[in-house]
C-alpha positions in Angstrom: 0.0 0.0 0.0 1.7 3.1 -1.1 1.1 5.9 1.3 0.8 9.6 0.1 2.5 12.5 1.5 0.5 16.0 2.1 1.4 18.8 0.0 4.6 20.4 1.6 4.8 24.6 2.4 8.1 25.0 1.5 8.2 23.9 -1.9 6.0 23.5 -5.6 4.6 20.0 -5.0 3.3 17.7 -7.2 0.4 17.6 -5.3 -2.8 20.2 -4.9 -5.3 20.2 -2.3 -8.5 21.1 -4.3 -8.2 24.7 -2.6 -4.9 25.6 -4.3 -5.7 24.2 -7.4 -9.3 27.2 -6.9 -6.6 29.9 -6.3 -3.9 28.8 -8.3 -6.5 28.7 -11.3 -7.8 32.0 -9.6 -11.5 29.9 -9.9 -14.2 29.7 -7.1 -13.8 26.4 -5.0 -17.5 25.5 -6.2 -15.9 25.6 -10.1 -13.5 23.4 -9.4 -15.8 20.9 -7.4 -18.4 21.1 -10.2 -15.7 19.7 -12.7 -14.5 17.2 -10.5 -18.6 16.0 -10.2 -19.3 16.8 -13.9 -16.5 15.5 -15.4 -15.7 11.2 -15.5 -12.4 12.1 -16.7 -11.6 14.6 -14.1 -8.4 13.2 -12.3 -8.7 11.0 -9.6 -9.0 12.7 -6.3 -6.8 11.3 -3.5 -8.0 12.6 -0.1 -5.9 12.5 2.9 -7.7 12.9 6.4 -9.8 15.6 5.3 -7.9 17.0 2.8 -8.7 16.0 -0.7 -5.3 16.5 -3.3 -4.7 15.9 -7.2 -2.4 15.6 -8.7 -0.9 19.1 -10.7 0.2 17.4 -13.9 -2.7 15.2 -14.6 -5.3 18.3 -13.7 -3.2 20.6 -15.8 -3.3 17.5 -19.0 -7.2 17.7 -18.4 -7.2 21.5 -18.3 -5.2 21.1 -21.6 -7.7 18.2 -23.2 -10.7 20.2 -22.5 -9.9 23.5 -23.7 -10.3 24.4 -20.1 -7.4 27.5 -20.1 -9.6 29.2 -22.4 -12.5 29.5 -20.0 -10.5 30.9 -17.5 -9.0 33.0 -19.3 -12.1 34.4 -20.4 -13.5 34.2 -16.8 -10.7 36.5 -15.8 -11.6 38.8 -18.2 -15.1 39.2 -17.2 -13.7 40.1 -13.6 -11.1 42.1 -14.3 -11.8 45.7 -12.4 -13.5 48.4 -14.1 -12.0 51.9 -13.6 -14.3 52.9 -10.6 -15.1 56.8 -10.5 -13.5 58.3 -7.6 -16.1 58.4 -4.1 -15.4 62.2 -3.3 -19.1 63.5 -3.8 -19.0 67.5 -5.8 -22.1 68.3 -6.0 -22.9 70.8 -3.2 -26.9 70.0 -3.6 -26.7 66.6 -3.6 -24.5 66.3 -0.4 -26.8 68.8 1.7 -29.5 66.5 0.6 -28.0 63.4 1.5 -27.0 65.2 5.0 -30.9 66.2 5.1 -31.9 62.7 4.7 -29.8 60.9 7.0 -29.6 64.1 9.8 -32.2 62.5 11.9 -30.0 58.9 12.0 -27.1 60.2 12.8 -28.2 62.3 15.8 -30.1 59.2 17.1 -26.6 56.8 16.6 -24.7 59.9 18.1 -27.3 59.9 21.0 -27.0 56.0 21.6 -23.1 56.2 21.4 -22.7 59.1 24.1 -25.2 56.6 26.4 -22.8 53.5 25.4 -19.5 55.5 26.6 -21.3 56.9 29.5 -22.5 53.2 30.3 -19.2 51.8 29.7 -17.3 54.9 32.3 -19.5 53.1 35.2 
């Protein structure tokens, strides 16, 4: 019986707990899960108390017969970040009518927060 050795910390292993392969792949956990449940040819999981590993050559040969790299790569597309418009609000009107809106919320949190500090002096 041949026993198998967790992956190691300190160095590239020829091993991946289903985990790494998610982040190495930069893929949800669920993704890679769903291949290994959708897939007969997925490579044989080995699990190890209750870690589950496979091996990084044969999932990267099934990555390469299934075209798989291509999805990704497209997946990382898709979630690659927009430019975001800076959050520093310049409209005078629209601030003093955000402040209008929200006046009566923030007094009341500011009221319970002076009772909490007062509460916690005692």
């Amino acid at each position: 019986m041949e026993f198998l050795v967790p992956v190691s910390l300190e160095k590239e292993s020829d091993w991946l707990c289903l985990a790494q392969v998610a982040r190495e792949l930069v893929v949800t956990r669920a993704t890679v899960t769903n291949w290994h449940q959708r897939h007969d040819d997925f490579p044989e999981i080995t699990a190890i108390g209750s870690m589950r590993y496979v091996k990084r050559q044969e999932l990267y040969d099934w990555l390469d017969k299934h075209d798989r790299w291509y999805d990704i790569r497209l997946a990382h597309a898709r979630q690659a970040p927009k430019e975001r418009k800076p959050r520093v609000r310049s409209d005078v009107d629209e601030i003093r009518r955000l402040i209008a809106k929200h006046e009566a919320a923030l007094l009341r949190l500011n009221r319970e927060l002076q009772r909490a500090e007062r509460a916690e002096v005692v």
